[in-house]
C-alpha beads as a LAMMPS data file, in Angstrom:
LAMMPS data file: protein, C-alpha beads

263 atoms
262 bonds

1 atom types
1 bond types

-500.0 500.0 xlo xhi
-500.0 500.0 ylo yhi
-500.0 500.0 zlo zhi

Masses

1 110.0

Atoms # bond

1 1 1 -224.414 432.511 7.325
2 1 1 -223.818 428.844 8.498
3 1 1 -225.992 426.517 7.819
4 1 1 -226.900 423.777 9.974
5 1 1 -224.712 424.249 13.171
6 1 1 -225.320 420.690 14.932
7 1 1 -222.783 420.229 18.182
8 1 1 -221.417 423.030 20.023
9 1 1 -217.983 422.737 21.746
10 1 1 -216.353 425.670 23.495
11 1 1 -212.675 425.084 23.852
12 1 1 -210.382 428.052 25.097
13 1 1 -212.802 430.576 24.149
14 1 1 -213.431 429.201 21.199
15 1 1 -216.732 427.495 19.748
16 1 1 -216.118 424.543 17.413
17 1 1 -218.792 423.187 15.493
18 1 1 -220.109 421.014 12.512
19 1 1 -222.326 422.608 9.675
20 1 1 -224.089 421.230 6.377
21 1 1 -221.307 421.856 4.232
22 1 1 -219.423 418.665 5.649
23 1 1 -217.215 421.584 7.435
24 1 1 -215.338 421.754 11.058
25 1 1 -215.692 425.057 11.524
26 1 1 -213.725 427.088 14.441
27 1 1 -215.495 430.993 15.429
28 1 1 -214.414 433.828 17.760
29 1 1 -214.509 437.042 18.519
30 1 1 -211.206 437.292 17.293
31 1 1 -211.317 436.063 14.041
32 1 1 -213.712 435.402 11.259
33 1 1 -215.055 431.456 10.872
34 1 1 -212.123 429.571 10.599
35 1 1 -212.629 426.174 8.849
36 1 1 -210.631 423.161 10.952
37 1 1 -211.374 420.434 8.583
38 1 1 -213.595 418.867 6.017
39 1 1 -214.206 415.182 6.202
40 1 1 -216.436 414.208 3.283
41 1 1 -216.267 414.684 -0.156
42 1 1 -216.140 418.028 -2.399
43 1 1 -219.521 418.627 -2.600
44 1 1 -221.874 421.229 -4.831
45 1 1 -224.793 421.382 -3.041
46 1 1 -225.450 421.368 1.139
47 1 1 -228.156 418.967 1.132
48 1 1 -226.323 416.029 -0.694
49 1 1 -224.832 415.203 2.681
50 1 1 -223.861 411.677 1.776
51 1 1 -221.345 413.220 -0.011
52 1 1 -220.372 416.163 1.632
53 1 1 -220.291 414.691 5.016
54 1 1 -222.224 416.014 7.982
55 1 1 -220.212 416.614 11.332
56 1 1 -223.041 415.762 13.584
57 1 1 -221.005 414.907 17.134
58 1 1 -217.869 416.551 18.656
59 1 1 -215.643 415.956 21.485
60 1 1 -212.811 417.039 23.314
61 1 1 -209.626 414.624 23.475
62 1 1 -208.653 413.430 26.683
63 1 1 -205.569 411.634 24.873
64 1 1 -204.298 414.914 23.651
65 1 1 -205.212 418.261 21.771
66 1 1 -207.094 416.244 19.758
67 1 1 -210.922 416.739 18.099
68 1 1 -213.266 413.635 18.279
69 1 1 -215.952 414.261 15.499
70 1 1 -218.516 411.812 14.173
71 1 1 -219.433 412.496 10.613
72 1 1 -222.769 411.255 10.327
73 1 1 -222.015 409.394 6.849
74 1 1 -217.866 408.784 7.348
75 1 1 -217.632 407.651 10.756
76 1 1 -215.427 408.684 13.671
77 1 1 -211.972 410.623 13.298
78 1 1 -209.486 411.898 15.409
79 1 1 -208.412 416.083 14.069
80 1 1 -205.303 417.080 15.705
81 1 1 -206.628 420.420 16.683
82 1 1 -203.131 422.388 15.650
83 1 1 -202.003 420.804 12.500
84 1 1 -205.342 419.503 11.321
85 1 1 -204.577 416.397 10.882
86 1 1 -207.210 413.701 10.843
87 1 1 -207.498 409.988 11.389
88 1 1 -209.840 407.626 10.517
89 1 1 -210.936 405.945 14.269
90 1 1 -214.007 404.087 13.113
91 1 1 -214.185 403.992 9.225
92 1 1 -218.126 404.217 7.801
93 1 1 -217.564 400.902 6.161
94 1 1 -216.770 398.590 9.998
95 1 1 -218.823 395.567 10.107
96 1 1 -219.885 396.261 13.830
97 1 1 -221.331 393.071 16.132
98 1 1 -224.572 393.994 17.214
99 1 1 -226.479 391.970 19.682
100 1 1 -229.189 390.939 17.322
101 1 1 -226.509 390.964 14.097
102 1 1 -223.860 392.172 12.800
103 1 1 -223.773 394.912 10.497
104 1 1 -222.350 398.378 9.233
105 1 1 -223.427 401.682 11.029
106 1 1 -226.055 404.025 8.803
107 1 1 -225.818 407.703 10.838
108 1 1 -222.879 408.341 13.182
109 1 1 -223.934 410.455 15.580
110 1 1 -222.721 411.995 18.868
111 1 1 -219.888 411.193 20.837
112 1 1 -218.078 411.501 24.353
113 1 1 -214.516 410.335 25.705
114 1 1 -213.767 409.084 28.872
115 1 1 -210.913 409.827 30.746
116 1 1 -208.944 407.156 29.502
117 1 1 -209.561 407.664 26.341
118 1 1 -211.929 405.343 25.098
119 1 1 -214.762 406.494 22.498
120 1 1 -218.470 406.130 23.214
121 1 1 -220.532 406.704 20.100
122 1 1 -224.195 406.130 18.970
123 1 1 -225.663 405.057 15.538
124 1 1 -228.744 406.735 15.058
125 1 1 -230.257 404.083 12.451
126 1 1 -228.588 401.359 11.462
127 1 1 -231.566 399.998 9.378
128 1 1 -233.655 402.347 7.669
129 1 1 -234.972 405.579 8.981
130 1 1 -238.259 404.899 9.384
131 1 1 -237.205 401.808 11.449
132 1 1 -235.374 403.625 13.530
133 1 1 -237.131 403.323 16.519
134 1 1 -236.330 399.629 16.637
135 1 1 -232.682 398.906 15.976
136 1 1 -230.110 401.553 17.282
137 1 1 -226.722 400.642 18.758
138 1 1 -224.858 402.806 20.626
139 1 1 -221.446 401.726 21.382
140 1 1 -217.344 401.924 22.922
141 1 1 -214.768 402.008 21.098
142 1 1 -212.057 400.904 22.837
143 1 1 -208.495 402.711 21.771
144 1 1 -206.058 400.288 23.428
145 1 1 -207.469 397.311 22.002
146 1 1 -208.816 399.162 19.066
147 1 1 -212.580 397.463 19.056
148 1 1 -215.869 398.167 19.105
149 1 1 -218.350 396.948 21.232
150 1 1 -221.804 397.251 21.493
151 1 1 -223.674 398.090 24.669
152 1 1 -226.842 399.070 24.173
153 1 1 -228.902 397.975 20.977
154 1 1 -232.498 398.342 20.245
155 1 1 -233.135 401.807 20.940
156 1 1 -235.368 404.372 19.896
157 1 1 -233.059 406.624 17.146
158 1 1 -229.976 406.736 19.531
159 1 1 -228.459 410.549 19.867
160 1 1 -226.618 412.810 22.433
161 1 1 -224.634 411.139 25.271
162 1 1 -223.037 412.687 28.333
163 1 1 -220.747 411.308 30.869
164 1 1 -220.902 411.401 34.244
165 1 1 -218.821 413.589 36.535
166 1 1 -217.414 410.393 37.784
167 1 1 -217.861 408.564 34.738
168 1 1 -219.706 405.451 36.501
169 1 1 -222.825 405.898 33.916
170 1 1 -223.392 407.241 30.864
171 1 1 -226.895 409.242 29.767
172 1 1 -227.875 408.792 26.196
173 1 1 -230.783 410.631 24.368
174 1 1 -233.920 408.021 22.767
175 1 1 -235.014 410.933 20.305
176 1 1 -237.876 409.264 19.257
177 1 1 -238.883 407.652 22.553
178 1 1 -238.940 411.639 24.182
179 1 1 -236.378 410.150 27.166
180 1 1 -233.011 409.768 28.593
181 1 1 -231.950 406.376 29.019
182 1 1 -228.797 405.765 32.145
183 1 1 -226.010 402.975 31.078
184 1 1 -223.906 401.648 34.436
185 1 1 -220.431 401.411 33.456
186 1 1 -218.733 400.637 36.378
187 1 1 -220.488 399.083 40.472
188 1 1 -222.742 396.323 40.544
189 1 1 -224.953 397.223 38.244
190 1 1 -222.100 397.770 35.631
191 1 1 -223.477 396.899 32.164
192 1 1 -227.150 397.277 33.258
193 1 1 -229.693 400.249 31.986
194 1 1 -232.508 401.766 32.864
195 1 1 -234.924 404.435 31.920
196 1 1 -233.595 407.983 32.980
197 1 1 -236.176 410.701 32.712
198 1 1 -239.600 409.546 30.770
199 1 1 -242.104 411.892 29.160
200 1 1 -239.756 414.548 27.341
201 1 1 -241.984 417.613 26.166
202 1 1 -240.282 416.841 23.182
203 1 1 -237.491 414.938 20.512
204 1 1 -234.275 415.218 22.534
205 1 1 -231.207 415.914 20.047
206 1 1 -227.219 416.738 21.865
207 1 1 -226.590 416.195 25.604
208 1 1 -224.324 418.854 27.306
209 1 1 -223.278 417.597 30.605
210 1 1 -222.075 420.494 33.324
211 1 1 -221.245 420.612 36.836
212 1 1 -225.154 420.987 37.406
213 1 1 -227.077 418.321 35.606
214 1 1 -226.931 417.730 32.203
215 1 1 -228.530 420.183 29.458
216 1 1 -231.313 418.526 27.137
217 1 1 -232.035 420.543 24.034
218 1 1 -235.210 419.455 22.029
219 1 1 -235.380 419.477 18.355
220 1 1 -238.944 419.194 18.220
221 1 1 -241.463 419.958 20.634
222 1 1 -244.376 417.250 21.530
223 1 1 -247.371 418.056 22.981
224 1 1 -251.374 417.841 22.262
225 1 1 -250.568 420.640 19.923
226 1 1 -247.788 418.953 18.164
227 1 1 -248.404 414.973 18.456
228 1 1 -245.399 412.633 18.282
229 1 1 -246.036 410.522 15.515
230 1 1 -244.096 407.728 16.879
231 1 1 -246.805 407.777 19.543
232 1 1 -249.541 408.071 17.331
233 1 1 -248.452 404.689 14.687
234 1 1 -247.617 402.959 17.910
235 1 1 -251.050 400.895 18.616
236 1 1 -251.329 400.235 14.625
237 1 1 -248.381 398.057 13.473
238 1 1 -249.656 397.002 10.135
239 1 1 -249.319 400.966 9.714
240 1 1 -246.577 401.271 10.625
241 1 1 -245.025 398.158 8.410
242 1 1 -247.048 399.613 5.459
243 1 1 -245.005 403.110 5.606
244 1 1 -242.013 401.370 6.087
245 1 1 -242.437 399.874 2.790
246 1 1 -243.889 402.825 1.049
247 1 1 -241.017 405.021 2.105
248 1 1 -238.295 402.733 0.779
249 1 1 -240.280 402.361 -2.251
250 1 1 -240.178 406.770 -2.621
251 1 1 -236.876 406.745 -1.678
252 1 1 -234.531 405.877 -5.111
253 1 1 -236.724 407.856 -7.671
254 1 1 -236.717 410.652 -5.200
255 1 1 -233.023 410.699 -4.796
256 1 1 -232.571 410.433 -8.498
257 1 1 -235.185 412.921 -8.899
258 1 1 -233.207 415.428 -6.601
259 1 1 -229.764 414.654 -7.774
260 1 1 -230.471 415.743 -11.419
261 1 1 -233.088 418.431 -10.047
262 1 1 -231.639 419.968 -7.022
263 1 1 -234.237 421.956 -4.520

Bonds

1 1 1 2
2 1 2 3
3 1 3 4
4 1 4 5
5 1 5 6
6 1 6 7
7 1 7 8
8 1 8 9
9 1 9 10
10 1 10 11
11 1 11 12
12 1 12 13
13 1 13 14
14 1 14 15
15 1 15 16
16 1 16 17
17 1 17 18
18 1 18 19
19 1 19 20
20 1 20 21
21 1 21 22
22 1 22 23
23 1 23 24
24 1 24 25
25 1 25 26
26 1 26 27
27 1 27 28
28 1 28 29
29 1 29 30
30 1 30 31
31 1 31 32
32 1 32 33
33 1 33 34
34 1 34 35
35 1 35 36
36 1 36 37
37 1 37 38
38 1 38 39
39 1 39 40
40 1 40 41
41 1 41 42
42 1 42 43
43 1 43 44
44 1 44 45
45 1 45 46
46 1 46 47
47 1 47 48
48 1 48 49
49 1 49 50
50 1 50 51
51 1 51 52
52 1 52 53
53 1 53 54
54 1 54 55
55 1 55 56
56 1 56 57
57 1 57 58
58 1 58 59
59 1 59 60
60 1 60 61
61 1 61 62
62 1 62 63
63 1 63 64
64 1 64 65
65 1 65 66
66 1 66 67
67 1 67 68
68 1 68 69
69 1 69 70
70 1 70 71
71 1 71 72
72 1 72 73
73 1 73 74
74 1 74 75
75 1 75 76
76 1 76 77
77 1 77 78
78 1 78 79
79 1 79 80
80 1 80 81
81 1 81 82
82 1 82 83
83 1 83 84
84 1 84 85
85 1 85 86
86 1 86 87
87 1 87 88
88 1 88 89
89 1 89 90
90 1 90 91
91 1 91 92
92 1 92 93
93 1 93 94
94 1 94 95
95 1 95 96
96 1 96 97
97 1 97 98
98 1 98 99
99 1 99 100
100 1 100 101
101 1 101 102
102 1 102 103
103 1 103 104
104 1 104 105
105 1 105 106
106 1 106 107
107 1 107 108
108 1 108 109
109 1 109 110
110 1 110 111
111 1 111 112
112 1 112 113
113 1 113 114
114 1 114 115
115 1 115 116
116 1 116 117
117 1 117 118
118 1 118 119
119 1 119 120
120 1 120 121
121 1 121 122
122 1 122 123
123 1 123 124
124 1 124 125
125 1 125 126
126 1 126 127
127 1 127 128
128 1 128 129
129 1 129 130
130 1 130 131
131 1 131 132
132 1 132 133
133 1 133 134
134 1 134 135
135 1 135 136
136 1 136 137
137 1 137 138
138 1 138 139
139 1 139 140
140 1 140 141
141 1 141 142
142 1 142 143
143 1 143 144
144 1 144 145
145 1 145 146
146 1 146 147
147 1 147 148
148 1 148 149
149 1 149 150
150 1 150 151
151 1 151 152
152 1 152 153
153 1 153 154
154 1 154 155
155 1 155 156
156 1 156 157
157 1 157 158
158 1 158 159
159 1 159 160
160 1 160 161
161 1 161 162
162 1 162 163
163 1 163 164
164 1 164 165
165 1 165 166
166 1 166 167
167 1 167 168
168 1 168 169
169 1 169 170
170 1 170 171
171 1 171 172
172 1 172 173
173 1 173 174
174 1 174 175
175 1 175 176
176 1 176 177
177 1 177 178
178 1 178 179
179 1 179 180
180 1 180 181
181 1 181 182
182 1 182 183
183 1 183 184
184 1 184 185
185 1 185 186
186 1 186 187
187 1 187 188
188 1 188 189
189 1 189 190
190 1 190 191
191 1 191 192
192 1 192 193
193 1 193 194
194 1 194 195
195 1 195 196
196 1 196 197
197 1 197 198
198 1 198 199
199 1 199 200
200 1 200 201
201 1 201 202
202 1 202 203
203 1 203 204
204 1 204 205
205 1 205 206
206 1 206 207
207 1 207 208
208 1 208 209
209 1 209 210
210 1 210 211
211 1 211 212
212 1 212 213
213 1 213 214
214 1 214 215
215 1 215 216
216 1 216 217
217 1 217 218
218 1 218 219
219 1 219 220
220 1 220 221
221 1 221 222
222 1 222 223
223 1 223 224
224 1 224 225
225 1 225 226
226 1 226 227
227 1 227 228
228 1 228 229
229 1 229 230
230 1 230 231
231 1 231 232
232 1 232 233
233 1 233 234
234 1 234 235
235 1 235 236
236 1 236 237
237 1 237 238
238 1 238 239
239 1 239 240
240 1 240 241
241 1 241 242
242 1 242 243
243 1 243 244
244 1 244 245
245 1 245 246
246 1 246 247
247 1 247 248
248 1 248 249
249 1 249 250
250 1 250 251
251 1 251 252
252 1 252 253
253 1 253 254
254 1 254 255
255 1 255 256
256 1 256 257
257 1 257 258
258 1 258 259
259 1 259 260
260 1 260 261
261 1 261 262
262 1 262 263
């Protein structure tokens, strides 16, 4: 059983993924799960994920045989794909310059590479989770010069991203917001965004881009039937400041709580 399968990569018949256990994980038809690498911590339990790491966004090199995986609590590595070797490209602990301020990323997310090599990468939260649908960056990472570089900020939890066949935009997921949101990267309009597709049926999660369009799977549906809450809190923000609050209040007893009682 795997638990927790996030990004799907197929790669000469292979499917590489990231699961719960903090795990790179390689499967086949030839061969039983084969794990690639690990990188978080040794871990006892699945659902401490700080610890163990969560492998949330993969990519294929274009800079060689190469693995680009975002852990969602260790950053962004580079895992040579035949001697397993990783390296640290964006450690969990960067300062990063936002737009509004600087500060460290909270949930690494996807990813996607470019043709020359440079990284774009999205931080679901960089505040706290329930403020995520106000201050997201999603960034570049650029390998020559070895920055990082913030170009979009403010978004509603920031997740998959896809590349264009030509690679003059980029498409990046708003879970929260139920829409795609278009980056220019090169033209006129280069460094200019706009709204994609609006009015999602549902929370958007990992964008697979194919010769056809791109692929949008949702991770929760949203309908009359199943509200979006984000929706809902939206015309009340006294609500929403007061949940804010009473989450991070919940939060440290809770984790304590779990940590010496695991469920």
């Amino acid at each position: 059983i795997i638990f927790g399968p996030e990004c799907l990569i197929v790669h000469e018949d292979k499917i590489y993924t990231g699961i719960h256990s903090g795990e790179v994980i390689r499967l086949s038809n030839e061969e039983s799960v084969q794990p690639i690498t690990k990188i978080g911590q040794h871990c006892d339990y699945i659902f401490d994920d700080e610890l163990c790491g969560y492998p949330v966004g993969l990519a294929l090199d274009t800079q060689g045989n190469n693995l680009i995986v975002s852990d969602a609590y260790y950053g962004i590595w580079q895992v040579d794909l035949k001697t397993k070797k990783k390296t640290v490209v964006v450690p969990a602990e960067q300062i990063l310059p936002g737009k509004g301020a600087n500060r460290r990323a909270k949930l690494f997310n996807s990813v996607a590479v470019n043709r020359q090599g440079d990284i774009f990468w999205t931080d679901s939260f960089s505040d706290d989770f329930v403020l995520a649908a106000f201050a997201n960056p999603s960034g570049r990472y650029d390998r020559v010069k070895k920055t990082n570089e913030v170009l979009l900020d403010e978004l509603s939890f920031a997740n998959g991203l896809a590349l264009s066949p030509s690679e003059d935009f980029i498409v990046l997921a708003e879970t929260t917001a139920m829409r795609l949101r278009k980056y220019y990267l090169k033209g006129s309009r280069a460094g200019e965004s706009e709204v994609f597709v609006e009015g999602l049926p549902g929370w958007p999660d990992n964008l697979t881009a194919d010769e056809e369009g791109i692929w949008v799977p949702l991770s929760v549906a949203s309908d009359s039937e199943n509200p979006n809450l984000f929706a809902v809190l939206a015309p009340y923000p006294r609500l929403r400041s007061f949940l804010a609050r009473l989450v991070a209040l919940m939060r440290l007893p809770l984790r304590v709580l779990n940590h010496i009682y695991p469920n």
